[in-house]
C-alpha positions as CSV (number, residue, x, y, z in Angstrom):
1,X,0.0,0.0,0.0
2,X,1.1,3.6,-1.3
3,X,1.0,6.4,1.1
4,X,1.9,10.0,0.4
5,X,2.3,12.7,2.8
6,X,2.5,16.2,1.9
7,X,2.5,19.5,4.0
8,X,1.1,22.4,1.7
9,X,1.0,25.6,1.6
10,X,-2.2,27.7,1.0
11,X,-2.6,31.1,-0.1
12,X,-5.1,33.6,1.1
13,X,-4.2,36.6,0.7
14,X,-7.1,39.7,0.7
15,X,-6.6,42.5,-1.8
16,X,-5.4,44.6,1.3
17,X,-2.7,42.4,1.4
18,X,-3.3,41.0,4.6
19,X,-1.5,37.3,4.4
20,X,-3.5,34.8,6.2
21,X,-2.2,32.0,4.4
22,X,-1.8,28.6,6.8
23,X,-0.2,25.5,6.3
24,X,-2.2,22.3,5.1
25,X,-1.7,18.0,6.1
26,X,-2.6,16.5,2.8
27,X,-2.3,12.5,2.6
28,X,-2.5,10.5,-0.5
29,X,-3.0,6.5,-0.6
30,X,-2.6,4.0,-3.6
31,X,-2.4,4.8,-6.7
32,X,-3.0,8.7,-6.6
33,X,0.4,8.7,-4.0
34,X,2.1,6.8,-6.9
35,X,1.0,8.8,-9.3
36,X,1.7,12.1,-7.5
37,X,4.4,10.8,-5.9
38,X,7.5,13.0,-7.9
39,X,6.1,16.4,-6.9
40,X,8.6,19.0,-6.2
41,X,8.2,22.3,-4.2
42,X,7.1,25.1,-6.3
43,X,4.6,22.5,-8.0
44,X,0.4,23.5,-8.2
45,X,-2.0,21.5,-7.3
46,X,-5.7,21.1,-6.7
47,X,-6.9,18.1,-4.5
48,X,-10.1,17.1,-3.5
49,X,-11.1,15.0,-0.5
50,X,-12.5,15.0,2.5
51,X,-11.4,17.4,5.6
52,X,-10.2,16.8,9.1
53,X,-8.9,18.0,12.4
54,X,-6.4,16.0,14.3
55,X,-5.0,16.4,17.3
56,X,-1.8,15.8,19.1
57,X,0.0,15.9,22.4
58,X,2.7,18.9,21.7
59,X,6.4,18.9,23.1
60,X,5.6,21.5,25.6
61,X,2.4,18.9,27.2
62,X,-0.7,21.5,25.2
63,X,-3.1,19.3,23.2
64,X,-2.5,20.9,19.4
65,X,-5.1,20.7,16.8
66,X,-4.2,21.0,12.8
67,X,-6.0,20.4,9.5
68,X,-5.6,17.6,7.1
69,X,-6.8,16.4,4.1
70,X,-7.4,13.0,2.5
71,X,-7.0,13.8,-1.0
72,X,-9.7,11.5,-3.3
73,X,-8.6,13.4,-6.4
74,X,-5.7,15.5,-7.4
75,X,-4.7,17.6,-10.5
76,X,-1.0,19.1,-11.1
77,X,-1.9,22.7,-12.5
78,X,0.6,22.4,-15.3
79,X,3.5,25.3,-14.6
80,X,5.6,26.3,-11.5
81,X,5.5,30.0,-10.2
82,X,7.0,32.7,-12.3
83,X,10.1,32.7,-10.4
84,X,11.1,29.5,-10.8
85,X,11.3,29.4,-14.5
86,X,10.3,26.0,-15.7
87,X,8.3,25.0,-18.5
88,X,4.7,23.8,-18.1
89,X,4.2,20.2,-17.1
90,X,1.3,18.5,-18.5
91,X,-1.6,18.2,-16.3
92,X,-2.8,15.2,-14.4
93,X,-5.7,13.3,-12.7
94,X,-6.0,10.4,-10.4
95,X,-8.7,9.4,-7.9
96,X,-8.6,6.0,-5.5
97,X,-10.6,4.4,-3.2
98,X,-10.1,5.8,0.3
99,X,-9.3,6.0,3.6
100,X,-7.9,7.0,7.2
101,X,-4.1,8.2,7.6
102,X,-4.0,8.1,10.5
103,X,-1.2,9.9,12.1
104,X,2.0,10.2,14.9
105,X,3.7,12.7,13.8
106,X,1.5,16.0,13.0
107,X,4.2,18.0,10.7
């Protein structure tokens, strides 16, 4: 069994400019973490799947919550940002069958 964990970042930023963009769990299994499984930092995606809040037990003894997502569907958006200069990759789709991550270590 195929298991791919990612930590993502996403952007929301208001057209103030006010950056409330957070960090993002996103877990793959089977054949969509094989498929997706070369990604490289820079790379856009949009996933689909269902959402979550975990929790763990923090160095410091503070129960922590954090989101994550188990991705049913995933598409590579084709081109890296401006600044890194690549040329555009050729999109892709995958979707599986499910299930629970399960987790130990949050991030």
């Amino acid at each position: 069994m195929s298991v791919l964990g990612l930590k993502i970042k996403v952007a929301n930023t208001s057209k103030r400019g006010d950056d409330k963009s957070f960090i993002l769990a996103v877990t793959m299994w089977e054949e969509l973490a094989n498929e997706f499984s070369t990604l490289e930092k820079g790379d856009r995606i949009v996933v689909d799947g269902r959402l979550s809040v975990e929790s763990y037990t923090a160095k410091d003894g503070l129960q922590r919550e954090f989101p994550r997502l188990t991705a049913a569907s995933c598409m590579l958006m084709g081109c890296k940002p401006p600044a890194q200069e690549q040329a555009p990759a050729p999109a892709s789709t995958a979707s599986f069958g499910g299930g629970d991550p399960g987790s130990d270590i949050p991030f």
